[in-house]
N, C-alpha and C positions, 0 to 999 in steps of 0.2 A: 477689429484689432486682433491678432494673433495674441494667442496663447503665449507664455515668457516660456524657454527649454527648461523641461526638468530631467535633471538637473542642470545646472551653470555650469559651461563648459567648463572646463580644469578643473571643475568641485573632488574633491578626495569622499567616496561614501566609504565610513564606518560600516561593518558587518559585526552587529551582536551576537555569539551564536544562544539559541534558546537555553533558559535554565535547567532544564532538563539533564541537554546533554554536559551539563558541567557538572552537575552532583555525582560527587562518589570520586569523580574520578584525578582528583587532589590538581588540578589544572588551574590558573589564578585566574576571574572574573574578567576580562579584559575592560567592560564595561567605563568603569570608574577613570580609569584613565583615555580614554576615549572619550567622555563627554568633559572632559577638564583641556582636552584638546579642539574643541569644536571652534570653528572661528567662520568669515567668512568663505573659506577655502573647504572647509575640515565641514560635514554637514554628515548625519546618519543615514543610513540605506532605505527609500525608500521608492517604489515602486519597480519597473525593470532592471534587474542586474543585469548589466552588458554582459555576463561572463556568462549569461543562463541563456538558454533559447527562447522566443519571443513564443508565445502564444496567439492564435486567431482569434478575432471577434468573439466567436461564439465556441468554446474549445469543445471536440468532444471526445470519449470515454478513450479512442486509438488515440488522439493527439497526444494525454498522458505518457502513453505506453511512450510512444518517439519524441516528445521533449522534458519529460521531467524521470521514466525509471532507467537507475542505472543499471550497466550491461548484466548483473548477474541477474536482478530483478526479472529485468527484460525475458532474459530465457528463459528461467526457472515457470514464469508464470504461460508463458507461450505453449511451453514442452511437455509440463504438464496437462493444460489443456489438448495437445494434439496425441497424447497419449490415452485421455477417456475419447477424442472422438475415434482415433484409430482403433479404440476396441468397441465400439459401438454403442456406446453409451449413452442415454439420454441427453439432449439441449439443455436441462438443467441442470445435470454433473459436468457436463462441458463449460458452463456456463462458470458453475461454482471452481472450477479447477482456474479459469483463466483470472477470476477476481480474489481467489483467496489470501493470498500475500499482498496485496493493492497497498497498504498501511504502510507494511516496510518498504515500500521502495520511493512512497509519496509523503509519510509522514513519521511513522513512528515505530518501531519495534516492538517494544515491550506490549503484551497485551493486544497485539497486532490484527486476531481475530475479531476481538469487539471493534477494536476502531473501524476493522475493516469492514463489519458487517453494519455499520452505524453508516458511514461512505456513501457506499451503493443503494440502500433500505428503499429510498423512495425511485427508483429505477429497476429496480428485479421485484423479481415475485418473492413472496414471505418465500419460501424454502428454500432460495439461493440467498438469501442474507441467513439465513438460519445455519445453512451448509457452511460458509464461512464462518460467522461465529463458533462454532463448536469443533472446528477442525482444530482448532488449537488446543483444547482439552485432550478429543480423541486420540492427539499424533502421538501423546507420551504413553499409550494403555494400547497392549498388544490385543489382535481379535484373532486368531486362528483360525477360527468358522470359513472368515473372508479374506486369509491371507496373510494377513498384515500382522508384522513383527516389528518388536521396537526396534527402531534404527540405528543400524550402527554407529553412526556418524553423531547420535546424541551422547553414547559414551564417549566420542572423542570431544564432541563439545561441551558436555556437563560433567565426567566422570560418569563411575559405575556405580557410584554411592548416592546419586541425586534423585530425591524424594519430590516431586511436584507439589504444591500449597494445598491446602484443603480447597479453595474454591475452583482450581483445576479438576479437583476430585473429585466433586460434586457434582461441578455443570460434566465431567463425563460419566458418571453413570446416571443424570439426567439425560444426556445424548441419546446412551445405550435404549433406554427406553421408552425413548421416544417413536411417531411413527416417520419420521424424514431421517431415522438414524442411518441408515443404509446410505444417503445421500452425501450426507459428511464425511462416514467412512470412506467413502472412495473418492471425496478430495483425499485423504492420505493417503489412500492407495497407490493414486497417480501422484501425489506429489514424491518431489527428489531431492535428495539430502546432499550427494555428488555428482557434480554432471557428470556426462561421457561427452565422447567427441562427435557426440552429432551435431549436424549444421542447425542454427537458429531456424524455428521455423518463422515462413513470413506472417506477421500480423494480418495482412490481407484477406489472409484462409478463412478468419474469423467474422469479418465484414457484416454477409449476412445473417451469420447465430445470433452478433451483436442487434443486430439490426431487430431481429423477432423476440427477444430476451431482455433488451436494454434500454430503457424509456431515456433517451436520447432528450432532453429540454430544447427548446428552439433559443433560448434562450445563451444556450452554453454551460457545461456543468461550470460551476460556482454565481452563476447570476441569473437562478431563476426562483431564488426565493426560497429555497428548499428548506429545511430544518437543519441539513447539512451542507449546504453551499458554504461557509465559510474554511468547513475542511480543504475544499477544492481550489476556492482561492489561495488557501496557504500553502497548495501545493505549487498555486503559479506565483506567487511572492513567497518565495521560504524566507526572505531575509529583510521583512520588513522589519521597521525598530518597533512600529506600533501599528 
């Protein structure tokens, strides 16, 4: 006996958007009236949204990059990586350059560095989840030794007056003196606040760094059991109800 289609052709799927992105931002809950609307026509979003690209069997870490980040995502994280390996830089700053934004483009913003160093953790080696994690501290504290100056582009995004939390503070002068600090600094070295008009580079470049760098599951990232497979899943269902 076949499977029944899900959903029922003609069904209308509800899309919740997560609580998250509602707080603060004085917007009405759509929720409440959408489940006072459910009937048999009317049902909530679950599993594939037509409107999203379909994923493979087994997805892995490039499929991300080409069906779930969007176009600024995409560059930023590319550009930067071809920027540590065009200066010669270690497989593990190249590494940490192409995964360090991975959170904002697949899940979340705020705090982007932990999620995103949470993500990857059972696929790189400790000091590219570490390099990630802590680039987020590092990018708001200037290092002059190595270059790096606070970016212009965070005055225009936070003012000249913005103070970062104490546990920003903390985890960066934990960074500073640590021994993989050099590692993280130059995720911000390479990374870029406004692009230029260079051409996107191709993901392909990356193939094999991925390959020797990125413990690939056979399984597919989000269903091989991982402590963080269900990130990945909610990267390929972002609009489940539950």
């Amino acid at each position: 006996m076949c499977e029944p289609e899900w959903p029922q052709p003609g069904r209308t799927r509800f899309i919740v958007p997560p609580p998250v992105g509602l707080h603060g931002t004085g917007m009405v809950d759509p929720e409440p009236e959408m489940l006072r609307s459910l009937d048999a026509q009317h049902v909530m979003m679950m599993g594939d949204n037509p409107a999203l690209k379909r994923f493979p069997k087994a997805p892995t870490l490039l499929d991300f990059f080409h069906l779930r980040f969007p176009d600024i995502t995409f560059r930023h994280l590319l550009t930067s990586a071809q920027r540590a390996m065009e200066a010669g830089e270690s497989e593990t700053v190249i590494m940490a350059c192409l995964l360090h934004d991975i959170a904002n483009g697949l899940l979340i913003r705020s705090d982007h560095g932990y999620w995103g160093a949470q993500m990857v953790a059972p696929y790189v080696s400790e000091e590219v989840a570490w390099a990630v994690q802590y680039h987020q501290a590092l990018r708001y504290f200037a290092d002059e030794t190595v270059g790096y100056k606070y970016p212009d582009s965070y005055l225009r995004f936070f003012g000249p007056d913005y103070v970062p939390p104490d546990y920003i503070r903390q985890d960066a002068e934990l960074a500073r003196n640590h021994r993989w600090y050099i590692t993280s600094r130059k995720v911000t070295i390479y990374d870029i606040y406004f692009f230029d008009n260079s051409p996107t580079p191709d993901p392909e470049i990356f193939t094999d760094l991925i390959a020797r760098n990125f413990r690939q599951p056979e399984q597919g990232l989000g269903f091989d059991g991982s402590p963080v497979a269900h990130m990945w899943r909610t990267a390929i269902w972002p609009n489940n109800f539950l």
